[in-house]
DODREN-29012 format. One line per field, with one value per residue (C-alpha): residue number from 1; residue in three letters; y negated, x, z. Coordinates in nm, 3 decimals, always signed. Each point is the difference from the previous one (the first is absolute). Example, Ala and Ser with C-alpha at 12.3 -4.5 7.8 and 13.67 -1.06 7.14 Angstrom:
<rs>
kolvo = 1 | 2
loza = ALA | SER
v = +0.450 | -0.344
u = +1.230 | +0.137
w = +0.780 | -0.066
</rs>
This chain:
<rs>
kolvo = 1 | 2 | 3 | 4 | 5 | 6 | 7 | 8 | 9 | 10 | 11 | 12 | 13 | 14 | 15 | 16 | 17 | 18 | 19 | 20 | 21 | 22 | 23 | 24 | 25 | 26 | 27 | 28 | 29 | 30 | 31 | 32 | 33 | 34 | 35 | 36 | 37 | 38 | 39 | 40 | 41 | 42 | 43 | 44 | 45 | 46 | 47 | 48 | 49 | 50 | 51 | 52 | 53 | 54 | 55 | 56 | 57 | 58 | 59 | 60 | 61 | 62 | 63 | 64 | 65 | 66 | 67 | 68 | 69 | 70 | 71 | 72 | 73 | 74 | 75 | 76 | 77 | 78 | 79 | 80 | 81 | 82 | 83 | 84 | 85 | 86 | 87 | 88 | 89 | 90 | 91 | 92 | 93 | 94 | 95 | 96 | 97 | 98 | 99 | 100 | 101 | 102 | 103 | 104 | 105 | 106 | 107 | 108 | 109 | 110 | 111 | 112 | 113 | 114 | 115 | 116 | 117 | 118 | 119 | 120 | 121 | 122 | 123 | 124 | 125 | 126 | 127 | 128 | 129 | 130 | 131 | 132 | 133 | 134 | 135 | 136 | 137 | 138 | 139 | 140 | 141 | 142 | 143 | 144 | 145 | 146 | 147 | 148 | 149 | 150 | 151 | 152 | 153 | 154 | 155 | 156 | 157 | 158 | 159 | 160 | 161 | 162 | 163 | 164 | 165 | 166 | 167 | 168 | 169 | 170 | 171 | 172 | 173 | 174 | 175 | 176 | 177 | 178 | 179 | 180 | 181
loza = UNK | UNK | UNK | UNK | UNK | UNK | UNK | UNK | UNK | UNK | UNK | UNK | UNK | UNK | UNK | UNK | UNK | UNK | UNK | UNK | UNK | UNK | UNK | UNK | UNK | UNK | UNK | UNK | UNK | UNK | UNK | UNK | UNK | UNK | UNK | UNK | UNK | UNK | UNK | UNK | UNK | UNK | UNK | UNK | UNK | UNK | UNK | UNK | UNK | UNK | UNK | UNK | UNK | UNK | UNK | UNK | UNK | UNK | UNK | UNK | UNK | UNK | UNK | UNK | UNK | UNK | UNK | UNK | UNK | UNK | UNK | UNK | UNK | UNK | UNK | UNK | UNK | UNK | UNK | UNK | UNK | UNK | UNK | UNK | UNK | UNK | UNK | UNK | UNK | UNK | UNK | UNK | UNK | UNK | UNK | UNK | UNK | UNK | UNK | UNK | UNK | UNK | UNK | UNK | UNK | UNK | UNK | UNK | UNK | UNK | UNK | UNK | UNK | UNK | UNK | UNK | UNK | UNK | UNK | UNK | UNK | UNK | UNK | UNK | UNK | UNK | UNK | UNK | UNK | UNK | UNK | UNK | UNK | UNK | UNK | UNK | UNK | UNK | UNK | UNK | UNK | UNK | UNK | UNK | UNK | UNK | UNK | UNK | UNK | UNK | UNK | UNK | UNK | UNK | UNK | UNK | UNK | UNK | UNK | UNK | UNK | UNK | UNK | UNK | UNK | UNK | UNK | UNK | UNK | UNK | UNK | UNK | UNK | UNK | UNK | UNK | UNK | UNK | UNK | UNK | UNK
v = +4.359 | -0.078 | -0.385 | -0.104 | -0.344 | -0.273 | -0.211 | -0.381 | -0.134 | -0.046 | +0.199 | +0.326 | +0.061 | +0.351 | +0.087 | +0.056 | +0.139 | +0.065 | +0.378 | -0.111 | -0.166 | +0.296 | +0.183 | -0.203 | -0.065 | +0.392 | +0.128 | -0.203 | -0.211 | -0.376 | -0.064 | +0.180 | -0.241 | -0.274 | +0.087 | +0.147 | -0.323 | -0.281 | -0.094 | -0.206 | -0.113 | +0.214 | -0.216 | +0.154 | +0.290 | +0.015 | -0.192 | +0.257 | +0.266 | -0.151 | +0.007 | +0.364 | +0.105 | -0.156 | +0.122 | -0.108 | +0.050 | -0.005 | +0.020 | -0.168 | -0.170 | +0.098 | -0.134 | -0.033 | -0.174 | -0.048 | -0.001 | -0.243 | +0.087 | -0.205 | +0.204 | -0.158 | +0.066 | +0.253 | -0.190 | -0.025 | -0.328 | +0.031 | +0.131 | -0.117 | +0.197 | +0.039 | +0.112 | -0.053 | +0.130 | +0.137 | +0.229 | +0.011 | -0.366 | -0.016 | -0.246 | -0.049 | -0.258 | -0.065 | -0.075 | -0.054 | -0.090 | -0.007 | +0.115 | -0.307 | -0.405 | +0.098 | +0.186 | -0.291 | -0.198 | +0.180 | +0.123 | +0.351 | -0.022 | -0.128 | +0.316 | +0.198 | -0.104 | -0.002 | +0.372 | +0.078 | -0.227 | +0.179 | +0.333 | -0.077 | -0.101 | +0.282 | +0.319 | -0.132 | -0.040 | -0.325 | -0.265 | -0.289 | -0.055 | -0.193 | -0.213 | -0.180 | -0.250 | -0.275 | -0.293 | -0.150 | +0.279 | -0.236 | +0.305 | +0.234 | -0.250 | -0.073 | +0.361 | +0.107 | -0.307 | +0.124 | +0.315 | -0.154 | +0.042 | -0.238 | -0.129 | +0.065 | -0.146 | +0.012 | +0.313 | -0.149 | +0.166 | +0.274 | +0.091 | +0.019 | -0.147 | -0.048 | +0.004 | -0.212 | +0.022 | -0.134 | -0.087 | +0.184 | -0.124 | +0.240 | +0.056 | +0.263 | +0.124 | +0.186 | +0.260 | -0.222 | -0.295 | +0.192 | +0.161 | -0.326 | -0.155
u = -2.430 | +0.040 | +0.130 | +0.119 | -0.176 | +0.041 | -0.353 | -0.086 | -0.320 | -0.031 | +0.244 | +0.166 | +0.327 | +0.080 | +0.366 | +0.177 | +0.361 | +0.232 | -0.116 | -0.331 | +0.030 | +0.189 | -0.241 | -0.284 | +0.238 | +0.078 | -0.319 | -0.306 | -0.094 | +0.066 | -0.373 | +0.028 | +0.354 | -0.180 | -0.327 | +0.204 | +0.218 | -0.254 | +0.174 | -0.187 | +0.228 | +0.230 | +0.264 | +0.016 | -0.045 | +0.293 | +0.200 | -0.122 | +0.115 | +0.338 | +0.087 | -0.117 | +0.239 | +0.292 | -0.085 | -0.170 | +0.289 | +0.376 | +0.346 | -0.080 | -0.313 | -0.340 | -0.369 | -0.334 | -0.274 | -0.362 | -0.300 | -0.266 | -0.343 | -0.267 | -0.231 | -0.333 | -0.021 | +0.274 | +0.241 | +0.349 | +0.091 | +0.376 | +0.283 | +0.245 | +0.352 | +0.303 | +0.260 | +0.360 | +0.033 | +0.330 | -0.049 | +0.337 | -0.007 | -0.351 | -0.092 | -0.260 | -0.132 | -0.387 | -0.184 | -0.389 | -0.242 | -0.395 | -0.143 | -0.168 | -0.095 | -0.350 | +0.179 | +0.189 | -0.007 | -0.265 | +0.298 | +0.085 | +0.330 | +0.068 | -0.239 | +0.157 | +0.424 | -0.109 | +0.008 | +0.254 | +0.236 | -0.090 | +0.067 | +0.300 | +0.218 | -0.203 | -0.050 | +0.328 | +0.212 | +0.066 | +0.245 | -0.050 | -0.278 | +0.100 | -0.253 | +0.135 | -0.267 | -0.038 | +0.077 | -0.294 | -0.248 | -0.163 | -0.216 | +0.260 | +0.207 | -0.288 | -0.047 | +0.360 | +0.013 | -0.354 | +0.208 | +0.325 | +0.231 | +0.291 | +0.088 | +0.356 | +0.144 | -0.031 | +0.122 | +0.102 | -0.097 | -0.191 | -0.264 | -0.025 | -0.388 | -0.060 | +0.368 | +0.064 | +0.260 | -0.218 | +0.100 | -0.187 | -0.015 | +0.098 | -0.199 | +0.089 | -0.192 | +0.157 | -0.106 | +0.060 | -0.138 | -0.311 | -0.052 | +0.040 | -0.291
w = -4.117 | +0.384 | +0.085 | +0.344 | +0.068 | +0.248 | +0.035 | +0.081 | +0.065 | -0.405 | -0.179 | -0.064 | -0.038 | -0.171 | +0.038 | -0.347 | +0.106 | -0.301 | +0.063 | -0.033 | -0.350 | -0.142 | +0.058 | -0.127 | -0.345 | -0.017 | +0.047 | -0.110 | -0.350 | -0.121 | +0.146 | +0.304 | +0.083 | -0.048 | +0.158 | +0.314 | -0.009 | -0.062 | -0.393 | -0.188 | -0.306 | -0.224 | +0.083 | +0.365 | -0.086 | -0.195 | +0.268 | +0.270 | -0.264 | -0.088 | +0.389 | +0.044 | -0.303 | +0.177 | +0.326 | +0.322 | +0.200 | -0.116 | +0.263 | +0.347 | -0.149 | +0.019 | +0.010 | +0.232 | -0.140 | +0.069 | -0.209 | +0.115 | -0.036 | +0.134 | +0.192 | -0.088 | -0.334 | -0.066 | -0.228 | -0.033 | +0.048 | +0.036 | +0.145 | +0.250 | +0.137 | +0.003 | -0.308 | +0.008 | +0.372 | +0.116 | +0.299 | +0.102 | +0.044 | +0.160 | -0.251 | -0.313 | -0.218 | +0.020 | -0.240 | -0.056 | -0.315 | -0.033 | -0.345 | -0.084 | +0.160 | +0.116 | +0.302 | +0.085 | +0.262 | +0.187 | +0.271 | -0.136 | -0.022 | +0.341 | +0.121 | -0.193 | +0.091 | +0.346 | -0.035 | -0.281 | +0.216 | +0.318 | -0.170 | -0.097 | +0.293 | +0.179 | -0.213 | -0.275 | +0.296 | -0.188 | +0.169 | -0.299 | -0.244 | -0.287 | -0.231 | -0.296 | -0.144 | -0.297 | +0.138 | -0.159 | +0.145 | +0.322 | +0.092 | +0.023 | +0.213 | +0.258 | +0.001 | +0.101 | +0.270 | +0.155 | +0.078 | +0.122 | -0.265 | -0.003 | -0.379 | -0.059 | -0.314 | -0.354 | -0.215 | -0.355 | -0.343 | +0.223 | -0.266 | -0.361 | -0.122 | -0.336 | -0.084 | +0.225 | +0.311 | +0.341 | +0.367 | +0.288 | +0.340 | +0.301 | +0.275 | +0.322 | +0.306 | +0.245 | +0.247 | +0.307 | -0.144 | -0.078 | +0.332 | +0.197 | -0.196
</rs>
């Protein structure tokens, strides 16, 4: 199986289109998924499943994300894109996670929205990207103000954890904003 991939000094980043993932669901076993998709727990597997059965892309809404693999050794160390993106609005949600704390704060995620960002207003056509955080998560925040994204509010009851209704905080980018940096 052929990926397109962007590359950083340190990092891969395989594109994983919702084409992409069908494909990789429909056609190879549990352990290839997770081998192909850097899983390490059951429990993501089955979330990565779960999405798959209800479909990568439904009416006006589809998905772009990016596996991150760091060069070096090979590993998948995360993923970062976009999901929730609505082309006729030229606008998506980003969102980004790495696999476990020892790839933390070691400046991979800024190397690797540097690009995901750039591809978006450029090869998405994308007019808005929208992050929605924890207001508790300090990395995330000095993350999305490193890039210029302007906090916008407060979205109540915006995610159910544990059974329990939480607030998200709303960040946005847009294009102009982005190319004037």
């Amino acid at each position: 199986m052929t990926f397109e991939t962007i590359e950083t000094d340190r990092l891969i980043l395989q594109k994983m289109d919702s084409k992409t993932m069908n494909q990789i669901f429909e056609t190879k076993s549990e352990n290839e998924i997770k081998n192909i998709l850097g899983i390490t727990s059951e429990e993501e597997f089955a979330r990565h499943k779960k999405i798959y059965q209800y479909g990568y892309e439904s009416y006006n809404q589809k998905m772009m994300n990016f596996k991150i693999i760091h060069k070096q050794s090979s590993q998948v160390i995360g993923n970062c894109g976009f999901h929730t993106w609505n082309p006729q609005h030229c606008r998506a949600e980003i969102g980004y996670d790495l696999n476990s704390d020892e790839f933390k704060n070691k400046g991979y995620m800024k190397e690797t929205l540097k690009k995901v960002i750039e591809f978006g207003f450029r090869e998405m056509k994308l007019n808005r990207i929208e992050a929605l955080i924890d207001e508790n998560n300090t990395p995330s925040r000095k993350l999305l103000d490193h890039f210029g994204f302007t906090k916008e509010g407060i979205v109540r009851g915006h995610y159910l954890v544990d059974g329990i209704f939480e607030d998200s905080v709303l960040y946005s980018l847009l294009k102009y904003e982005y190319e004037r940096k």
